[in-house]
KOLSE-168772 format. One record per residue (C-alpha): x, y, z; residue number from 1. Coordinates in steps of 0.5 Angstrom, whole numbers, plus 500, padded with zeros to 3 digits. Each point is the difference from the previous one (the first is absolute). Layout:
REM residues N
<atom><X>X</X><Y>Y</Y><Z>Z</Z><num>NUM</num></atom>
...
REM end
This chain:
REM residues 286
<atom><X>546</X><Y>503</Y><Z>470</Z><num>1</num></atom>
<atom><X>499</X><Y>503</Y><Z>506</Z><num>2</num></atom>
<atom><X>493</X><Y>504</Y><Z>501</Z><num>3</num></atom>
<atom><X>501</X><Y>508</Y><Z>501</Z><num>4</num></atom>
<atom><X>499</X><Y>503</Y><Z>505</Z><num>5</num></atom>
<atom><X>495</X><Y>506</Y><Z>501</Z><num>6</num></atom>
<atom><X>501</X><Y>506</Y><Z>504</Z><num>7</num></atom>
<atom><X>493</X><Y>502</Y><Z>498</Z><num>8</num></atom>
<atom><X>494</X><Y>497</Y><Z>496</Z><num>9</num></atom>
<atom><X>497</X><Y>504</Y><Z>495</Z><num>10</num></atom>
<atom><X>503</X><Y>500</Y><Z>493</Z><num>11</num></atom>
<atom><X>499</X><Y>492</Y><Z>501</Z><num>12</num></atom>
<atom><X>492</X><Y>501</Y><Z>502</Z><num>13</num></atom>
<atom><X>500</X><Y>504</Y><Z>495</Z><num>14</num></atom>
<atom><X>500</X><Y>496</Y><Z>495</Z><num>15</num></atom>
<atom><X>494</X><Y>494</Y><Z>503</Z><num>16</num></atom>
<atom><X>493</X><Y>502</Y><Z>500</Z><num>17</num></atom>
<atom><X>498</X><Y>495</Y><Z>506</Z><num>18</num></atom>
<atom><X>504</X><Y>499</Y><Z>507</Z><num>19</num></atom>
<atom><X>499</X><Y>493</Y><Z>504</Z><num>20</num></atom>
<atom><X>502</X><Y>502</Y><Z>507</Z><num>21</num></atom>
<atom><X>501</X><Y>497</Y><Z>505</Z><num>22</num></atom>
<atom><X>499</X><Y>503</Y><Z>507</Z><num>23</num></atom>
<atom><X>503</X><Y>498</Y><Z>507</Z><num>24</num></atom>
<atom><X>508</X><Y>501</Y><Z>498</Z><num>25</num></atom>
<atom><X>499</X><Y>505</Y><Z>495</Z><num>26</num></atom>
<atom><X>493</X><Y>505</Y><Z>501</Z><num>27</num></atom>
<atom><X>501</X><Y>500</Y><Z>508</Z><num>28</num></atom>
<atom><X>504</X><Y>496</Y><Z>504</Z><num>29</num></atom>
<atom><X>495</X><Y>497</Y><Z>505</Z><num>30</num></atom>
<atom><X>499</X><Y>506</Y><Z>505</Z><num>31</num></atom>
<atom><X>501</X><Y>506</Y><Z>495</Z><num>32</num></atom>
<atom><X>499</X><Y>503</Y><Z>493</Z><num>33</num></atom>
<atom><X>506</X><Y>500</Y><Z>497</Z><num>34</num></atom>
<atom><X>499</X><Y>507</Y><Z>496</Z><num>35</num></atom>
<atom><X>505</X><Y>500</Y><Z>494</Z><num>36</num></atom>
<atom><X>497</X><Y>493</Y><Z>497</Z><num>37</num></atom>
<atom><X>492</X><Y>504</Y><Z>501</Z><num>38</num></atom>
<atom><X>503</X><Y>506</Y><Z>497</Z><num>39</num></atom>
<atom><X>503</X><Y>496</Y><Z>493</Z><num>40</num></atom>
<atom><X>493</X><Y>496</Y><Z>501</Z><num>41</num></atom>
<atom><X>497</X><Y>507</Y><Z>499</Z><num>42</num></atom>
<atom><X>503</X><Y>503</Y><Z>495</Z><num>43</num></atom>
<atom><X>499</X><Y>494</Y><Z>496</Z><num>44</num></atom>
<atom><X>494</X><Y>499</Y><Z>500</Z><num>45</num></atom>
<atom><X>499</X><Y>509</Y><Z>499</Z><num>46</num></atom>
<atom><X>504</X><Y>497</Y><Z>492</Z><num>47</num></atom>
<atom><X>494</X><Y>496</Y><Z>499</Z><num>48</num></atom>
<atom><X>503</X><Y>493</Y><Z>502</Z><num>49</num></atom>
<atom><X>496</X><Y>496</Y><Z>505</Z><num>50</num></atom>
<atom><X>502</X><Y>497</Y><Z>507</Z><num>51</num></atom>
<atom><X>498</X><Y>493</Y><Z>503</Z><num>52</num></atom>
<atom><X>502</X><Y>498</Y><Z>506</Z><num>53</num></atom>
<atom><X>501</X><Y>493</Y><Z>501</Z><num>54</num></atom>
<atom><X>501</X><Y>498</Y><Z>507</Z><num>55</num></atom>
<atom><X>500</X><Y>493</Y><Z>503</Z><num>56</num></atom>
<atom><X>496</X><Y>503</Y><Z>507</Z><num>57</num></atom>
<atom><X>495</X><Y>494</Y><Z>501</Z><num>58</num></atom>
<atom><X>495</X><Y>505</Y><Z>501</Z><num>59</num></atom>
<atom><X>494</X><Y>501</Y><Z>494</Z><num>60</num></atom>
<atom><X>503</X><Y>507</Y><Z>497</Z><num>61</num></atom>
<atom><X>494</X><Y>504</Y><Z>504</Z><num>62</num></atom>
<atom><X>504</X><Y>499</Y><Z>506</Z><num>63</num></atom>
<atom><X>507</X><Y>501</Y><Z>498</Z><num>64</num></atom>
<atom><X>497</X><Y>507</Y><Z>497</Z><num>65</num></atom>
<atom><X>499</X><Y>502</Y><Z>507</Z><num>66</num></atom>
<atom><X>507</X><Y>497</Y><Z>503</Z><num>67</num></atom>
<atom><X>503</X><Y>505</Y><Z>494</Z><num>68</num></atom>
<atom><X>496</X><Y>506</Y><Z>502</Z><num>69</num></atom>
<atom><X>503</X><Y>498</Y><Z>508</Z><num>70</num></atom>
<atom><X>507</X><Y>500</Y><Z>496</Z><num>71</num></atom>
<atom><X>499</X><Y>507</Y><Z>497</Z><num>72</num></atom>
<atom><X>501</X><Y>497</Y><Z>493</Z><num>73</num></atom>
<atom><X>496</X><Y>505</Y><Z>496</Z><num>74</num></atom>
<atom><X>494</X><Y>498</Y><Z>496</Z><num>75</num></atom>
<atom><X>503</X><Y>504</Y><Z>494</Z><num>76</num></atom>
<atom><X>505</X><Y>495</Y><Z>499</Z><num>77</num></atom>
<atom><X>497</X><Y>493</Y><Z>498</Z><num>78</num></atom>
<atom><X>493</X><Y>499</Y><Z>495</Z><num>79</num></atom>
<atom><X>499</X><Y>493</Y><Z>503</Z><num>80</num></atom>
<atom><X>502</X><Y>496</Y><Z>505</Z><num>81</num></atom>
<atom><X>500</X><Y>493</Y><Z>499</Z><num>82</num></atom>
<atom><X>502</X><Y>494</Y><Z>506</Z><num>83</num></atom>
<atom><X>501</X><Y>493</Y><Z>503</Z><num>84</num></atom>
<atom><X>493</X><Y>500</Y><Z>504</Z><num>85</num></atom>
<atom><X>496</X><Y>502</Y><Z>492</Z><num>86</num></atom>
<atom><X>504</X><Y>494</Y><Z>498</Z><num>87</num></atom>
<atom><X>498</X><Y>496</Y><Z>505</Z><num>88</num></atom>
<atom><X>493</X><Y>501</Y><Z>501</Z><num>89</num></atom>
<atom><X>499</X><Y>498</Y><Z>493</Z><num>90</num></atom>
<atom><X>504</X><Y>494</Y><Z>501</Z><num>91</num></atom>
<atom><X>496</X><Y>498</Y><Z>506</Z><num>92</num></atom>
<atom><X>493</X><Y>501</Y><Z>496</Z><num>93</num></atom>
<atom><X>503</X><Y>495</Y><Z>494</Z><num>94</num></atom>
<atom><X>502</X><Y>495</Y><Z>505</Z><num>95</num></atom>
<atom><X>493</X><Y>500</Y><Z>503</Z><num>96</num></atom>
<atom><X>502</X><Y>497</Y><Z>507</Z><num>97</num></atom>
<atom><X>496</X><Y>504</Y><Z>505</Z><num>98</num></atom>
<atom><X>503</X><Y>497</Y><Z>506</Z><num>99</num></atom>
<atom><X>508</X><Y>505</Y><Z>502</Z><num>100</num></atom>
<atom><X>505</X><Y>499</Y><Z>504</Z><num>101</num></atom>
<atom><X>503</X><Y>507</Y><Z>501</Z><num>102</num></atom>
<atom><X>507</X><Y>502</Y><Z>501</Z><num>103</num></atom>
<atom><X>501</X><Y>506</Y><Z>501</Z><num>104</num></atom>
<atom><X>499</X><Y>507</Y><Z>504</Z><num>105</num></atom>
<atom><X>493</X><Y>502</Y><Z>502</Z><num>106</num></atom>
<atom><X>500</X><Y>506</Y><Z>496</Z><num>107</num></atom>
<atom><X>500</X><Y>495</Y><Z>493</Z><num>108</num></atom>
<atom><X>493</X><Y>498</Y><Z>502</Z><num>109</num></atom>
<atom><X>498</X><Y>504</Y><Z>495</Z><num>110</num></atom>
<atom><X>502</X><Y>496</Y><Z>494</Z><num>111</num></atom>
<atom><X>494</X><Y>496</Y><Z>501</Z><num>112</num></atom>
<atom><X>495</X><Y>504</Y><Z>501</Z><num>113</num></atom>
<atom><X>494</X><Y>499</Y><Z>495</Z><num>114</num></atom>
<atom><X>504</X><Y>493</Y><Z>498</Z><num>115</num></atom>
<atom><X>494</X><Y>495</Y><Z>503</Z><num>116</num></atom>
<atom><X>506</X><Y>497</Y><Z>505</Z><num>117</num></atom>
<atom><X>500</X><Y>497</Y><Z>507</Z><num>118</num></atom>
<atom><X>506</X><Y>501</Y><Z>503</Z><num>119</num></atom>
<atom><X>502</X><Y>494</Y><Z>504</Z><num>120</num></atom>
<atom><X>505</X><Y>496</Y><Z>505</Z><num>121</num></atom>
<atom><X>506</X><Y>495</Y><Z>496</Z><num>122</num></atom>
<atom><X>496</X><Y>494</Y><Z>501</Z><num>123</num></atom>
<atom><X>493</X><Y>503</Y><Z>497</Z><num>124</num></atom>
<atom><X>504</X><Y>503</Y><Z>494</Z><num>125</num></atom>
<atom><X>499</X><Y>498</Y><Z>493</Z><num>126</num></atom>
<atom><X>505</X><Y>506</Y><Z>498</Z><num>127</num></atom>
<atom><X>505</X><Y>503</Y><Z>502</Z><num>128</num></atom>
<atom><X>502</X><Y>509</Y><Z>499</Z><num>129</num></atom>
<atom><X>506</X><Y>503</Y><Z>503</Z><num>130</num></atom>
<atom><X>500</X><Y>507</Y><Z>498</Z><num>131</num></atom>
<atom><X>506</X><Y>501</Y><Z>507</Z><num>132</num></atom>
<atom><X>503</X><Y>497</Y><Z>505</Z><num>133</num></atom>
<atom><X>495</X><Y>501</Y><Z>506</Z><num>134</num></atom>
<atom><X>505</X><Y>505</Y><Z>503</Z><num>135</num></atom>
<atom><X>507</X><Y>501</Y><Z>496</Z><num>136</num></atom>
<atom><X>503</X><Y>503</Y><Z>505</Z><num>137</num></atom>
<atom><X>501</X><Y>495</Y><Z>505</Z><num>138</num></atom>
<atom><X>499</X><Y>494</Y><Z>495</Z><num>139</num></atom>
<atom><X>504</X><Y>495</Y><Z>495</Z><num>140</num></atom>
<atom><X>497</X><Y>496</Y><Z>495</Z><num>141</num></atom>
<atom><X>504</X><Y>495</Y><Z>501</Z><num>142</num></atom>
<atom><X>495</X><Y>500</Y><Z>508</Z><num>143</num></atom>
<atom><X>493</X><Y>498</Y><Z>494</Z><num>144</num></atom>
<atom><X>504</X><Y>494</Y><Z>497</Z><num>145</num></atom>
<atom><X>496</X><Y>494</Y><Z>505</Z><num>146</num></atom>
<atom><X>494</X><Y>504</Y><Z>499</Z><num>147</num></atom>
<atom><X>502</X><Y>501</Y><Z>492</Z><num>148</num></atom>
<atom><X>501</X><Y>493</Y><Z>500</Z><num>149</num></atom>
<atom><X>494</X><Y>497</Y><Z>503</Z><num>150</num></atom>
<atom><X>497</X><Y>505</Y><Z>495</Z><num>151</num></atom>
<atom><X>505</X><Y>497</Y><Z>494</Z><num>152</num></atom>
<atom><X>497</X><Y>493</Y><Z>502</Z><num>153</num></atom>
<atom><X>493</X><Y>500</Y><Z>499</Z><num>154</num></atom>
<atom><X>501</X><Y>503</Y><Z>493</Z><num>155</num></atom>
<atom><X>497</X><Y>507</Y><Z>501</Z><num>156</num></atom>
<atom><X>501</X><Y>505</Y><Z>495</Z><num>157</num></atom>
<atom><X>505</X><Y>507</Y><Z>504</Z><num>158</num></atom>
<atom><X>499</X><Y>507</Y><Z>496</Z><num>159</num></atom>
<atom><X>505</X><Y>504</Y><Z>502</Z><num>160</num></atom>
<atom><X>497</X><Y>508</Y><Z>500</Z><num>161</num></atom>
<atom><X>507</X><Y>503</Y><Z>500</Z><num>162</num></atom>
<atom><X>506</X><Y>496</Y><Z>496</Z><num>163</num></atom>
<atom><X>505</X><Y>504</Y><Z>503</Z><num>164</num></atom>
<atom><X>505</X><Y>497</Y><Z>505</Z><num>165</num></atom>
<atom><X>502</X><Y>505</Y><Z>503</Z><num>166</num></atom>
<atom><X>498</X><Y>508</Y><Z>501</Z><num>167</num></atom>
<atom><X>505</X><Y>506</Y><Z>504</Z><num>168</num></atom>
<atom><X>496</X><Y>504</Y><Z>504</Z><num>169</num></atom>
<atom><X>505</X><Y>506</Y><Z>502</Z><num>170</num></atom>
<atom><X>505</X><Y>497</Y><Z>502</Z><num>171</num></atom>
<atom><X>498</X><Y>492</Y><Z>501</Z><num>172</num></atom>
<atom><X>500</X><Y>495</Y><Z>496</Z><num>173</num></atom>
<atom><X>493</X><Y>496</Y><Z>501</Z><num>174</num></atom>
<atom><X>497</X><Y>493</Y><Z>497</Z><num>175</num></atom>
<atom><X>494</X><Y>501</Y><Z>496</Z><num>176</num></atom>
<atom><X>496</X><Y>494</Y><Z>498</Z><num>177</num></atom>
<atom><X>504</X><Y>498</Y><Z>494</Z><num>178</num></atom>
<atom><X>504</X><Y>497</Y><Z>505</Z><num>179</num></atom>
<atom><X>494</X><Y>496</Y><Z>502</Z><num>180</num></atom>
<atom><X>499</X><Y>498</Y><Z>493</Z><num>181</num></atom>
<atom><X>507</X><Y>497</Y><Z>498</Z><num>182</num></atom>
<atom><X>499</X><Y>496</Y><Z>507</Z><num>183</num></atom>
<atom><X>494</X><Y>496</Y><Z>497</Z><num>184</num></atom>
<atom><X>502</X><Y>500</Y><Z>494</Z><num>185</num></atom>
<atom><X>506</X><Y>496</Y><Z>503</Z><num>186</num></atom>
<atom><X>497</X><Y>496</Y><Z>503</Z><num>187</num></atom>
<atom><X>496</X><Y>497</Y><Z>495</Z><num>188</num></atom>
<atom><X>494</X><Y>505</Y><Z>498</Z><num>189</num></atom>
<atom><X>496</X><Y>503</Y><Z>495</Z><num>190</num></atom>
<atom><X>501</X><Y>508</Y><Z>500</Z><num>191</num></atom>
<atom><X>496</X><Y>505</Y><Z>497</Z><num>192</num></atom>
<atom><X>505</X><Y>507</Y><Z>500</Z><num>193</num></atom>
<atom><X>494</X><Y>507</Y><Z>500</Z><num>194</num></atom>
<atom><X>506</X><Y>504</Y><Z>498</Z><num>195</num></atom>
<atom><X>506</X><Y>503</Y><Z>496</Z><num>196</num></atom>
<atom><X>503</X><Y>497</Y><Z>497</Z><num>197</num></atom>
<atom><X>495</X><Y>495</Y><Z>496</Z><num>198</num></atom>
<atom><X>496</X><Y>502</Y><Z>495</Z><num>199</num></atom>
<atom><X>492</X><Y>502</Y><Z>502</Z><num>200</num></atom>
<atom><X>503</X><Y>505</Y><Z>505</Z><num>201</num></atom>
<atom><X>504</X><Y>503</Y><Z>494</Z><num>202</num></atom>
<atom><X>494</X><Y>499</Y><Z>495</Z><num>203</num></atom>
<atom><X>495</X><Y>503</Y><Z>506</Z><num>204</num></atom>
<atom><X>506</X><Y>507</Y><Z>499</Z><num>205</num></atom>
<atom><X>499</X><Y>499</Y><Z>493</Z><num>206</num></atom>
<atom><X>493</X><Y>501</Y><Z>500</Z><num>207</num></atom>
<atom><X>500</X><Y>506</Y><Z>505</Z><num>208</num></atom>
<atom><X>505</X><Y>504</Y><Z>495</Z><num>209</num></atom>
<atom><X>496</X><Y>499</Y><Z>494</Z><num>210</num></atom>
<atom><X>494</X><Y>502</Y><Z>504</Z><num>211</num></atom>
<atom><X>504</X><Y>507</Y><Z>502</Z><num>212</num></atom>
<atom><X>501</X><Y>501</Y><Z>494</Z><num>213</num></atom>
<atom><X>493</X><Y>499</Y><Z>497</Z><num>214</num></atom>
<atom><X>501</X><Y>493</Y><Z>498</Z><num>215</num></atom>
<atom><X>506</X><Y>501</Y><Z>494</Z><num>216</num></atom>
<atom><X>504</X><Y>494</Y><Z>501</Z><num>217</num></atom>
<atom><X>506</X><Y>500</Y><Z>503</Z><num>218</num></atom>
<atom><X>507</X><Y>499</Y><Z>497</Z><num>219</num></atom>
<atom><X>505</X><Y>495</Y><Z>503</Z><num>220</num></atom>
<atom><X>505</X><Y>504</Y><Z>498</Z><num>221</num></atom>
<atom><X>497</X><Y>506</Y><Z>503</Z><num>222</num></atom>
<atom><X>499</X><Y>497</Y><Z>508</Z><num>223</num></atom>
<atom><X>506</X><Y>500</Y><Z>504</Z><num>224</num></atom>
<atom><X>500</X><Y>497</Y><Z>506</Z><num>225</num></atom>
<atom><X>503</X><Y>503</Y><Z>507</Z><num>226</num></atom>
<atom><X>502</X><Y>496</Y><Z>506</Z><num>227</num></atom>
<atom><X>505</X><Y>498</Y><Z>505</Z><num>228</num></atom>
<atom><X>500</X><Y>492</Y><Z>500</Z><num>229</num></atom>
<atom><X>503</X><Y>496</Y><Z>495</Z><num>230</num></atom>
<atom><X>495</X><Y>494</Y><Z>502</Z><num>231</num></atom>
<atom><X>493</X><Y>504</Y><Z>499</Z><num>232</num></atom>
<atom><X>501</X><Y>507</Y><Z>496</Z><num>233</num></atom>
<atom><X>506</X><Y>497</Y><Z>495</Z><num>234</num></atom>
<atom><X>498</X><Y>494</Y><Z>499</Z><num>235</num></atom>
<atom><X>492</X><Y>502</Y><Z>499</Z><num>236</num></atom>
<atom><X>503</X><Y>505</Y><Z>494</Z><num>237</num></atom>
<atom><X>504</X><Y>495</Y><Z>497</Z><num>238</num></atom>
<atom><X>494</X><Y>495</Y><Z>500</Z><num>239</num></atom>
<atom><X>496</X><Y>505</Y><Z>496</Z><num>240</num></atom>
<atom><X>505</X><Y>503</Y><Z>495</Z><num>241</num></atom>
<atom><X>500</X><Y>507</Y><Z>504</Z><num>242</num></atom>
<atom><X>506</X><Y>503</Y><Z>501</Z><num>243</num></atom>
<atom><X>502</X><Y>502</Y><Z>508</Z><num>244</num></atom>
<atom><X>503</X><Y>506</Y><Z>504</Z><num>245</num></atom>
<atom><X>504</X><Y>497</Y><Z>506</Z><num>246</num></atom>
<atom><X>499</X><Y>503</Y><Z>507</Z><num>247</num></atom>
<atom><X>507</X><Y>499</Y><Z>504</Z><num>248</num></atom>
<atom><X>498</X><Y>502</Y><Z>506</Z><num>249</num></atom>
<atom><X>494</X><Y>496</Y><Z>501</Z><num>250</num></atom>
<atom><X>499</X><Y>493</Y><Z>503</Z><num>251</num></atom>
<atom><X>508</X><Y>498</Y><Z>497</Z><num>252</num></atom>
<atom><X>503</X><Y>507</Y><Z>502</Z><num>253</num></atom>
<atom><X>505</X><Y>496</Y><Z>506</Z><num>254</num></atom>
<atom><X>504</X><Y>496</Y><Z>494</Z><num>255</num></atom>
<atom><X>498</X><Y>506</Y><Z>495</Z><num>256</num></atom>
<atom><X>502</X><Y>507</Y><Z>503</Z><num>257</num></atom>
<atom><X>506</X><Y>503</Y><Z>504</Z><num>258</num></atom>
<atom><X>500</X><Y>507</Y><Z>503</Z><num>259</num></atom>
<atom><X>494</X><Y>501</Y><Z>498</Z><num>260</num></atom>
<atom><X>502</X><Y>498</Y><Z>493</Z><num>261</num></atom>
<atom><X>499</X><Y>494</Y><Z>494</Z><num>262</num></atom>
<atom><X>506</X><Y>497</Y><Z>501</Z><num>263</num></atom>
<atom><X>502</X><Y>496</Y><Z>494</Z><num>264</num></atom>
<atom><X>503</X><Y>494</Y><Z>501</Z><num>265</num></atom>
<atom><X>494</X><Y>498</Y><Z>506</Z><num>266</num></atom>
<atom><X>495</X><Y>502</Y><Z>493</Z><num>267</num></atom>
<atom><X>503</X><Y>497</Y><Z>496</Z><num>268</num></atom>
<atom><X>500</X><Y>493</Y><Z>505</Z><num>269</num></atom>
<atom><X>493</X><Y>501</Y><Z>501</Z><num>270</num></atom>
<atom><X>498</X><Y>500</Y><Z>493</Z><num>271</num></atom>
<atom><X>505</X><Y>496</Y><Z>498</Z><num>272</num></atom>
<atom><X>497</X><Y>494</Y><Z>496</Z><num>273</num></atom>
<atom><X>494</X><Y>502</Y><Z>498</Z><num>274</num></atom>
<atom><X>498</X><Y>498</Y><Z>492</Z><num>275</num></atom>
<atom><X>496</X><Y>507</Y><Z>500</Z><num>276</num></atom>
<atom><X>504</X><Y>507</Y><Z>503</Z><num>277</num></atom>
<atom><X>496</X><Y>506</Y><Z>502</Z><num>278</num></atom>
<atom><X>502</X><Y>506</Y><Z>495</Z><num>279</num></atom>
<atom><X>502</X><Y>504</Y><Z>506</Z><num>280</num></atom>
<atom><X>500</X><Y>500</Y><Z>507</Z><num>281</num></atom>
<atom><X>500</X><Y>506</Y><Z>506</Z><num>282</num></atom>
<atom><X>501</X><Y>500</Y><Z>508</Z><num>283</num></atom>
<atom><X>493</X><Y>503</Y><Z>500</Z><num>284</num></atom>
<atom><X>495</X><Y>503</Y><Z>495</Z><num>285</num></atom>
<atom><X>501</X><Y>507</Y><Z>499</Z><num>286</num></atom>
REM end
C-alpha cells in the first residue's frame, strides 16, 4: 500500500493534539528558516495543539533556542524544544565519571557546564562524549578510527550527543557524530545514544507536551511525529507507537525528490521494508 503524498498538512494536523517535529531537515535547512513549516507549526498550535521540538543538536536546548532565533525561526511556532545535549547531560551525570574526552566543536562545551566534569586528553580519560566531529567540513569519521580504537581497547564508555550520521547544511551533506558512534560500536564498544530515536529523548518530549498542556496526559494516538530520516524521525515513532508525517525533502531528498517534487518510486524504495509506514508523506512541511 503506498503512502499518499500531500500537498498541504492541514487536515492531517488537524486531527492530532501534540506534534513531535524534528528540526534541521523540516523547521530549517541549516542556514535558514524554512517558512511554510513555521506558518503550519503556528496554525496548529493557534487550534490548541501543542508543538515540541525534538532535535538531535548536541547542544542543551538553552542554546539551540538561540541558534533558532539566529535561523529566523519564529517563537510562535513550537512550546518546547527538547534535544540530544538535554540527553547527554543526564547521561553523563548517571554514569558518574568525571573525567571527559571531548569530540566535538568548541561551541558544544556547553553541554558540560555545571556537570562537575574535568575535560581531559585521551590517555587521562575515563569517558569518552562526541557531540560532532571536531570540524566536519574537513573531516571523515573514518580519520578517529585509530583514536576510537585505543578508546574501544581500554573499555571506555562512548556517549554519542547526536545520533544522527549525517546532516545537510544547504546544499552539503555532512557527517555528525553518529557516524563516530557507529565506528565504535564496530570496533567493539559500548554506546550510550542521547537522542532520537531511543527512548528518554521521547520520554523527555512526552513530559515537555504534557507540561504545555498543564499536565493532562498525552494520548499515543493523538502524537504525530514529523521528520526527515528514516533512522531517527520514523524509527523513534514506530518505537513508541506514534504515527509519522514523512519530510521527502529532508536528509533522503537526493533518492526521494525529482524536479522539486516526491518522486514515488524513490519514496517507495526508501520506505520500503519498513514493519511500520508513515501515514503520509511530503516533500517539505506546509
Amino acid at each position: 500500500m503506498s503512502v499518499p503524498v500531500l500537498e498541504r498538512a492541514g487536515d492531517l494536523l488537524a486531527r492530532y493534539e501534540v506534534l513531535v517535529s524534528d528540526v534541521w531537515g523540516v523547521v530549517h535547512d541549516g542556514l535558514w528558516a524554512l517558512e511554510p513549516a513555521c506558518t503550519a507549526l503556528t496554525a496548529f498550535r493557534e487550534r490548541g495543539g501543542a508543538v515540541v521540538l525534538l532535535s538531535n543538536a548536541p547542544g542543551p536546548s538553552q542554546q539551540v533556542a538561540g541558534v533558532l532565533d539566529a535561523k529566523r525561526v519564529p517563537r510562535g511556532c513550537w512550546d518546547r524544544l527538547v534535544t540530544s545535549g538535554d540527553v547527554t547531560r543526564a547521561l553523563i551525570a548517571q554514569s558518574h565519571h568525571k573525567r571527559v574526552y571531548h569530540i566535538g566543536w568548541h561551541s558544544d562545551l556547553s553541554v558540560f557546564e555545571g556537570l562537575g566534569v574535568e575535560l581531559v586528553g585521551a590517555e587521562e580519560a575515563d569517558i569518552v562524549v562526541a557531540t560532532e566531529l571536531n570540524d566536519y567540513r574537513t573531516e571523515t569519521p573514518e580519520q578517529y578510527r585509530p583514536l576510537l580504537a585505543g578508546f574501544a581497547a581500554r573499555g571506555l564508555p562512548f556517549i554519542c550527543g547526536n545520533p544522527d550520521l549525517v546532516v545537510h547544511v544547504g546544499e552539503d551533506l555532512l557527517p555528525c557524530a553518529g557516524a563516530l558512534a557507529t565506528i565504535y560500536e564496530e570496533l567493539g564498544g559500548s554506546v550510550a545514544w542521547a537522542g532520537k530515536p531511543y527512548r528518554p529523548a521521547y520520554d523527555l518530549a512526552l513530559a515537555a507536551a504534557a507540561e504545555t498542556r498543564g499536565g493532562r496526559p498525552v494520548d499515543p494516538a493523538k502524537v504525530l511525529v514529523i521528520g526527515d530520516a528514516v533512522r531517527t524521525d520514523l524509527a523513534g515513532a514506530r518505537l513508541m507507537g506514534f504515527d509519522s508525517l514523512f519530510i521527502a525533502g529532508g536528509i533522503h531528498r537526493d533518492e526521494t525528490m525529482r524536479g522539486g517534487r516526491v518522486d514515488p518510486q524513490g519514496l517507495a524504495s526508501v520506505l520500503e521494508g519498513l514493519p511500520v509506514q508513515p501515514v503520509a508523506a511530503m516533500g517539505a512541511l506546509g
